[in-house]
C-alpha positions in Angstrom: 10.2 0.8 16.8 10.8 -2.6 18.1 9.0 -4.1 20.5 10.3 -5.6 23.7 8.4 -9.1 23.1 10.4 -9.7 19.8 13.6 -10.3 21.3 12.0 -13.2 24.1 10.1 -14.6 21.2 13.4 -15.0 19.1 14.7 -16.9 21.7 12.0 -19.2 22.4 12.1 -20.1 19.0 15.7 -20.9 18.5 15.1 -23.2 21.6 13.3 -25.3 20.0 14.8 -28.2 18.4 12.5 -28.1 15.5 11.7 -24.9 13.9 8.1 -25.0 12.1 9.8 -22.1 10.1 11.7 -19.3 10.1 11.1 -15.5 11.2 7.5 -14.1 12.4 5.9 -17.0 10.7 7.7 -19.6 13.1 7.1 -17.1 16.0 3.1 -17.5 15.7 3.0 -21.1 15.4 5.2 -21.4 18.5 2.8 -18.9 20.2 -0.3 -21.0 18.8 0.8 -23.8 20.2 1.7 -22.5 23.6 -2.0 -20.6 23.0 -0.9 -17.1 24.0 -3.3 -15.5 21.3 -2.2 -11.9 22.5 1.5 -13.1 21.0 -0.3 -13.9 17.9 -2.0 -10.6 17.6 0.8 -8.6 18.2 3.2 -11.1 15.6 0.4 -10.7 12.8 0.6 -6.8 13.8 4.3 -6.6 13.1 4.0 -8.4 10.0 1.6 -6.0 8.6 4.1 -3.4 10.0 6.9 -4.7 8.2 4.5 -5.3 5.0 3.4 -1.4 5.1 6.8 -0.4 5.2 8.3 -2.4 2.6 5.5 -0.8 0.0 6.3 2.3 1.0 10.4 1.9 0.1 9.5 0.7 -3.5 7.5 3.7 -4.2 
């Protein structure tokens, strides 16, 4: 399931003329900064998501 705040935070990233780096990772700093902790909550959520799922396809 993807959620409709990844999409906006994609794009607020690659408007940025600097990116801190690339993916999630970059998406939470940008959210840090800006200090919209719920972002950075639902970012680290979706990492662990992704993280879960990634275990389970090399068993």
């Amino acid at each position: 399931m993807t959620a409709d705040w990844i999409p906006k935070a994609e794009a607020a990233l690659r408007d940025r003329k600097v990116f801190p780096t690339s993916g999630l990772r970059g998406m939470i700093k940008v959210a840090r900064e800006a200090g919209d902790t719920v972002a950075v909550d639902l970012y680290r959520a979706e990492i662990s998501r992704r993280r879960a799922e990634d275990k389970q396809a090399k068993r």
